[in-house]
C-alpha positions in Angstrom: -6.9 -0.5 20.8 -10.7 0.4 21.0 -12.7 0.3 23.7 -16.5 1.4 24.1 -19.0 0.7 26.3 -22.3 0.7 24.4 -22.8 -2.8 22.9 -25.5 -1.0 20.0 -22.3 1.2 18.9 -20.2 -2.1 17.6 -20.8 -2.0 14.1 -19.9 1.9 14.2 -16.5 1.6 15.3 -16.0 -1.7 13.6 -16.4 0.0 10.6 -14.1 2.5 11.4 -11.4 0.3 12.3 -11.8 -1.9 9.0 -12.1 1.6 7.4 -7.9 2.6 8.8 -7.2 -1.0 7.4 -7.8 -0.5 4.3 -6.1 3.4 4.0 -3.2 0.9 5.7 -3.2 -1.6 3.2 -0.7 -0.4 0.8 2.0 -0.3 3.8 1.7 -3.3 5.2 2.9 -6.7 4.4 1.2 -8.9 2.4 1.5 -13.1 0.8 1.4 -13.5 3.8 -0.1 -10.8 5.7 1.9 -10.3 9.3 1.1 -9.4 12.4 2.7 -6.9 14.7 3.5 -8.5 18.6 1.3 -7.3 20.9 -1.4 -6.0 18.3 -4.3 -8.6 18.3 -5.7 -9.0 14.6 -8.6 -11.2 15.6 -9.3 -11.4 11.8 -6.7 -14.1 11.7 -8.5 -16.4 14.3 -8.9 -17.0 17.6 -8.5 -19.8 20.6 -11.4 -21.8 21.8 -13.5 -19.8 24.6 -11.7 -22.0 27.2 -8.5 -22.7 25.9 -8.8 -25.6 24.4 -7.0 -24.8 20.7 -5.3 -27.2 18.7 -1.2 -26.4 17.5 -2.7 -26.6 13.6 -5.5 -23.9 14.2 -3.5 -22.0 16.4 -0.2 -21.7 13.9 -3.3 -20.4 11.6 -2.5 -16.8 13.6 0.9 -17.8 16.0 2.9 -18.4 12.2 2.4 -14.5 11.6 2.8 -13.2 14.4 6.0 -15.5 15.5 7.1 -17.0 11.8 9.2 -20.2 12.0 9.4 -19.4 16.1 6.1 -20.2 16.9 6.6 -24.0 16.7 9.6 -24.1 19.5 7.2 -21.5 21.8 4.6 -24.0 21.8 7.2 -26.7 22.9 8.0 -24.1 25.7 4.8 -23.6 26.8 4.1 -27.2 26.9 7.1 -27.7 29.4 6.1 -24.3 31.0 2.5 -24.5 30.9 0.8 -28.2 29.9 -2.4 -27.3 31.2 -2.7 -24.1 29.4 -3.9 -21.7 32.3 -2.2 -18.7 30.9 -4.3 -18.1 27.9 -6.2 -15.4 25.5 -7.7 -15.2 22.3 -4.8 -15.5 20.6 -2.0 -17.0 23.2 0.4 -20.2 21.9 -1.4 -23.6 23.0 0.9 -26.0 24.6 2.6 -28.7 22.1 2.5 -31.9 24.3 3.5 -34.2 21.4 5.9 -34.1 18.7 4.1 -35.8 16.8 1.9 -33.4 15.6 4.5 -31.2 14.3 3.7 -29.3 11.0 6.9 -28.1 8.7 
């Protein structure tokens, strides 16, 4: 994780951090690339500033992070959470409907 405090120093470390990704790319997966739990990758997207993501963008990051699970968590958190308080950039959204269920 990084963490600075002087906004004019972004592009700095964000070069640095793409810089590790690419001395990482030959060891890690790829077709599709995962994600590790716990290990935000913000490159893969993100949620809506106040929540409010659909299932279909969200399973654009929640399918590599979760695989073939991330469909029943968002059933979960629909029954657990329907108004979606408990969120982040990159949290499940709440499935309300089973109709808009993606195979």
């Amino acid at each position: 994780m990084g963490l600075w405090f002087n906004g004019t120093d972004n592009d700095h470390y964000i070069n640095q951090v793409r810089g590790l990704e690419e001395i990482l790319k030959p060891y890690v997966s790829s077709k599709p690339r995962r994600a590790y739990l716990n290990c935000v990758d913000l490159d893969f997207g993100t949620n809506d500033a106040n929540g409010g993501t659909s299932y279909s963008k969200a399973k654009k990051w929640g399918s590599r992070y979760f695989h073939r699970n991330f469909r029943r968590l968002a059933i979960v958190k629909g029954k657990a959470d329907p108004t979606n308080f408990f969120f982040n950039e990159q949290s499940i959204p709440p499935l309300l409907s089973l109709s808009v269920f993606e195979n």
